[in-house]
C-alpha positions, -999 to 999 in steps of 0.1 A, spaced: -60 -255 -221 -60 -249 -257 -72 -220 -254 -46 -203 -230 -21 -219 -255 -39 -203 -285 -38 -169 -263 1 -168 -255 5 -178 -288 -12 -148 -303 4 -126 -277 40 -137 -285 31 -128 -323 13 -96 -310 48 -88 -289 73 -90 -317 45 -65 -340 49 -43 -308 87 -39 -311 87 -38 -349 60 -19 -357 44 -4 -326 11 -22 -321 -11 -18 -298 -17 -54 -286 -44 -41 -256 -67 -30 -280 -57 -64 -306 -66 -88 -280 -97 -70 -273 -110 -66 -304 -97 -106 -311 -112 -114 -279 -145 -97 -284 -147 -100 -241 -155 -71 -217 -151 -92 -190 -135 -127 -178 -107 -142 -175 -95 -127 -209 -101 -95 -203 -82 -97 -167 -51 -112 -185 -52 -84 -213 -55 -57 -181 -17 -73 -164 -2 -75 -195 -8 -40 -198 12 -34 -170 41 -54 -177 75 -41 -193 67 -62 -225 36 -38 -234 55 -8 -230 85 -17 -249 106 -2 -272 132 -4 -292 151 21 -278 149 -2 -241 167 -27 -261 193 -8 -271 200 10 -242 194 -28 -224 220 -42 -246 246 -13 -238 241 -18 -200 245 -54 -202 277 -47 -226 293 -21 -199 287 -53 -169 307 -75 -198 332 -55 -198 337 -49 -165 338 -85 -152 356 -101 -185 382 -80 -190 382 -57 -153 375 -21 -167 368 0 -141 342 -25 -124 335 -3 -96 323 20 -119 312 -2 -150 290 -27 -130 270 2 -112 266 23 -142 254 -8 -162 224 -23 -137 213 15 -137 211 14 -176 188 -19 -169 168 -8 -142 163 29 -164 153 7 -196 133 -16 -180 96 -3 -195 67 9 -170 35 29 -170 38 67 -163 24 79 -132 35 51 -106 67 68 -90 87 45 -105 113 67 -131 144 82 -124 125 114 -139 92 110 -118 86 137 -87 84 113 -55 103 84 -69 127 67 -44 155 67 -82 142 104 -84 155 108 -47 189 93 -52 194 112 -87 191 146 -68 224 140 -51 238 143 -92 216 167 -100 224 189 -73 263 181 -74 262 169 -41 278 134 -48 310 146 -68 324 168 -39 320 133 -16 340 112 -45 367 143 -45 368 141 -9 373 100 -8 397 107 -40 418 130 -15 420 106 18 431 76 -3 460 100 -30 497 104 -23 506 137 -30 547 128 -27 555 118 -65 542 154 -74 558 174 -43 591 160 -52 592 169 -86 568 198 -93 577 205 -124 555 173 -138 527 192 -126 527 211 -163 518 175 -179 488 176 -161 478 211 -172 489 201 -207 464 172 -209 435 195 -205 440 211 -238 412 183 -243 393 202 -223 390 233 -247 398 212 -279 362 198 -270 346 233 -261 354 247 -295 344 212 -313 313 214 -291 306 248 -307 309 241 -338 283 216 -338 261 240 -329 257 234 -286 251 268 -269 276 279 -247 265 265 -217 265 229 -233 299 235 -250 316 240 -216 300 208 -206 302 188 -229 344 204 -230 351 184 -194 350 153 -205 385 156 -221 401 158 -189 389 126 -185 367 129 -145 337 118 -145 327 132 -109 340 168 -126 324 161 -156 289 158 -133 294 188 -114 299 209 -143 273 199 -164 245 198 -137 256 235 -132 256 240 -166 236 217 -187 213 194 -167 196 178 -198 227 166 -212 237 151 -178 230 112 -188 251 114 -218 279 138 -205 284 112 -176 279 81 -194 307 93 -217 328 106 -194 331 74 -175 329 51 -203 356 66 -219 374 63 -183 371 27 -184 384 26 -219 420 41 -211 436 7 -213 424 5 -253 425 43 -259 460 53 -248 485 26 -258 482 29 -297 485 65 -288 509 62 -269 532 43 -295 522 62 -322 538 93 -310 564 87 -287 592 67 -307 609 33 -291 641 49 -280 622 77 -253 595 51 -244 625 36 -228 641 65 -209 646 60 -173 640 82 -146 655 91 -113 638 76 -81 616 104 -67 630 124 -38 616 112 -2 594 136 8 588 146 45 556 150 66 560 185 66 562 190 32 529 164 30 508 184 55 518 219 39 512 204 2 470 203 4 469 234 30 491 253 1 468 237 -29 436 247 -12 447 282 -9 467 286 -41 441 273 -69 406 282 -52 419 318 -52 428 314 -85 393 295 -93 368 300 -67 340 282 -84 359 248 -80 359 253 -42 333 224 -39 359 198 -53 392 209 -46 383 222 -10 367 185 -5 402 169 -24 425 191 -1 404 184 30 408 145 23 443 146 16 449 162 50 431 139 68 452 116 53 485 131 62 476 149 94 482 116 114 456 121 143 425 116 120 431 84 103 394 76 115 378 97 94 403 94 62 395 57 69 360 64 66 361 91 38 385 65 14 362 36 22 328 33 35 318 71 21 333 64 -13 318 34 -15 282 40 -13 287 76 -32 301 52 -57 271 27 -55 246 58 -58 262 77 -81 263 49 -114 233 36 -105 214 70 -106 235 81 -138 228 49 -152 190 50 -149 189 86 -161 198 69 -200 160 61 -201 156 53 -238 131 82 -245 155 106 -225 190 94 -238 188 80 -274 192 118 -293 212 126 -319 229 150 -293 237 122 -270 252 105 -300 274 136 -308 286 141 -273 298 103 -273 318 113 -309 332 145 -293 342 125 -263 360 99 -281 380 130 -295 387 148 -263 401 120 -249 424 110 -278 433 151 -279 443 149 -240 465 121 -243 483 136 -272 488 169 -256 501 155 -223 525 128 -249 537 156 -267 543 182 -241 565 156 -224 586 155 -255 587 193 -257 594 199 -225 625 173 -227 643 200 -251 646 221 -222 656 193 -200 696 181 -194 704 147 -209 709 127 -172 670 147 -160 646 138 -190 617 125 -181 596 94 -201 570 112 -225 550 88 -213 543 101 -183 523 129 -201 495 103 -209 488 102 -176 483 137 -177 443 128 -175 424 125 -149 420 90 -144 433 81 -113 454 58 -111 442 38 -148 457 62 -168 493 55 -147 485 18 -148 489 22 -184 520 45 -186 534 18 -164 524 -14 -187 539 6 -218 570 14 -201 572 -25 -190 569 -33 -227 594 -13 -236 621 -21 -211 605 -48 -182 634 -31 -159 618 3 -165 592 10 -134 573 44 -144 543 45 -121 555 66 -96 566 86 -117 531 89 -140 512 97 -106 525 130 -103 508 141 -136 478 122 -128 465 138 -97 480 169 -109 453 161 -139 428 159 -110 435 194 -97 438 208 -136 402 194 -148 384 207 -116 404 240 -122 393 242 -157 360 234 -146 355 262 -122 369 284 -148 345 273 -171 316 280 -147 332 317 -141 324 321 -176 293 302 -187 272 305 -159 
């Protein structure tokens, strides 16, 4: 008995030189043990196997983020459906193992490996656009178009990022990739960067969606640093009612209208126009039903957890990963300013009694609906009789349509 005591003893000690110092504690206990054989020498052979062997630091951090993103997702409810996913993935990514088992995320003929070649292929975003389209109403932006321009305005992000991107010396390719996570969509920001950069894929998504979760911290002081008291609290007119027709023409019109104009985007809007007419059609709820709910859902469940398991330490922790988190940051802070400050330039135009709430223009990005939730809470804050979410929706799925826009224009010229 003392013996075994003695032995976990030693291999605690021989554990903590591992993650310090990088040890090798198979060849300390054999050389302690002096045994080829036994009981020993079986003991030394399974902890070879284990995750504590094989452990870095690098697991730990990346351990400690995922566990952070599951905080934050069930303490304080950002983005959970996204946050919880992406954060076991981080786990099971980090979680050390032997090379050569079909284990990784990375490793031909693993079941992960499987499930990551729906991102790698850009086969899941197109089935979150088409979920995204049965479950969006179209109506705050059909009856009043002109809001529309908020959402183009917010992608400015968008090409801030590209040039930033750049200048830090990312080729082209990895620029325009790294550029999409301004406009603030992570299934875009996938597409676009397994077209264009697959080995920046874990951190572009990891960004793109953490900085999604993050709009209720990002945008407010933003929000009241540039739009002064008296327009935070302008009030709007109650949106038009807006008839089937008009609903029915609306994705039949977008589908036609911005994949001529950007062909390569045809994968997501053609799937967000597709959805949004099986919404509105009336004689296929069935399939909306299915396409806002059950499809979503599991593209949902695969998608984090296969984007999450791609941050294996070795993989993720780069100084580029850290510069795409720093130039994501900045994108998202650039969008939001654009669509704020639009909203007050666009006012000057704009009679006294048909202003709109610069507000609005935060919601310019693409996070649907988070990024109204917010315009909404701020508005509230402002004036607790003044309801702006209606309103904000119009530039937030028009945000949807401008980042996968921007994205197929990107491709056009990058690829």
């Amino acid at each position: 008995m003392k013996k075994f005591m003695t032995f976990y003893f030693v291999l605690a000690i021989l554990f903590c030189l591992q993650i310090v110092f990088g040890t090798d504690i198979s060849a300390a206990v054999d050389s302690a043990s002096g045994a080829e054989g036994g009981v020993m020498h079986g003991l030394v052979a399974l902890w070879d196997f284990t995750g504590f062997a094989n452990v870095t630091l690098g697991n730990m951090a990346m351990i400690a983020v995922g566990l952070f993103f599951i905080f934050l997702a069930v303490k304080y409810d950002y983005e959970p459906l996204l946050l919880i996913p992406i954060g076991v993935g981080i786990l099971i990514g980090n979680i050390p193992f032997l090379p050569g088992y079909k284990i990784g995320v990375y490793e031909e003929g693993s079941v992960m490996n499987y499930l990551y070649f729906g991102v790698k292929q850009g086969i899941y975003p197109p089935l979150i656009f088409l979920g995204i389209g049965a479950m969006t109403d179209f109506s705050s932006l059909i009856s009043n178009p002109k809001l529309m321009i908020l959402g183009a305005a917010a992608q400015v992000g968008i090409f801030a990022t590209f040039l930033g991107a750049s200048a830090l010396g990312f080729s082209p390719e990895e620029a325009g990739a790294i550029g999409i996570i301004g406009g603030a969509d992570g299934p875009t920001a996938i597409f676009l960067s397994s077209k264009l950069a697959p080995q920046l894929m874990g951190a572009i998504a990891i960004a793109a969606y953490s900085y999604m979760a993050l709009v209720p911290v990002i945008q407010p002081p933003i929000m009241r640093l540039l739009i002064p008291k008296k327009e935070r609290a302008i009030k709007m007119k109650p949106p038009r009612a807006v008839s089937k027709t008009e609903k029915i023409l609306f994705p039949l019109i977008g589908l036609l209208l911005t994949c001529f104009i950007s062909p390569s985007a045809l994968p997501l809007l053609g799937m967000l126009f597709f959805g949004n007419l099986l919404k509105e059609s009336g004689v296929t709820e069935r399939l909306a039903d299915t396409a806002r709910n059950s499809m979503i859902n599991i593209v949902t469940i695969l998608l984090g957890l296969t984007v999450g398991a791609s941050t294996q330490a070795d993989v993720f922790l780069t100084l580029a990963s850290i510069k795409i988190f720093g130039l994501g940051a900045l994108s998202f802070m650039v969008a939001t300013a654009g669509g704020l400050l639009f909203a007050r330039f666009l006012n000057v135009f704009l009679k006294k009694d048909n202003k709109i709430n610069p507000l609005i223009g935060a919601a310019g990005v693409s996070a649907v609906p988070d990024s109204a939730r917010v315009v909404q809470n701020e508005g509230l804050k402002t004036d607790p009789n003044n309801h702006l979410l209606m309103h904000a929706m119009a530039p937030n799925v028009s945000g949807v349509i401008g980042s996968a826009v921007a994205a197929g224009i990107m491709l056009s010229f990058l690829l």
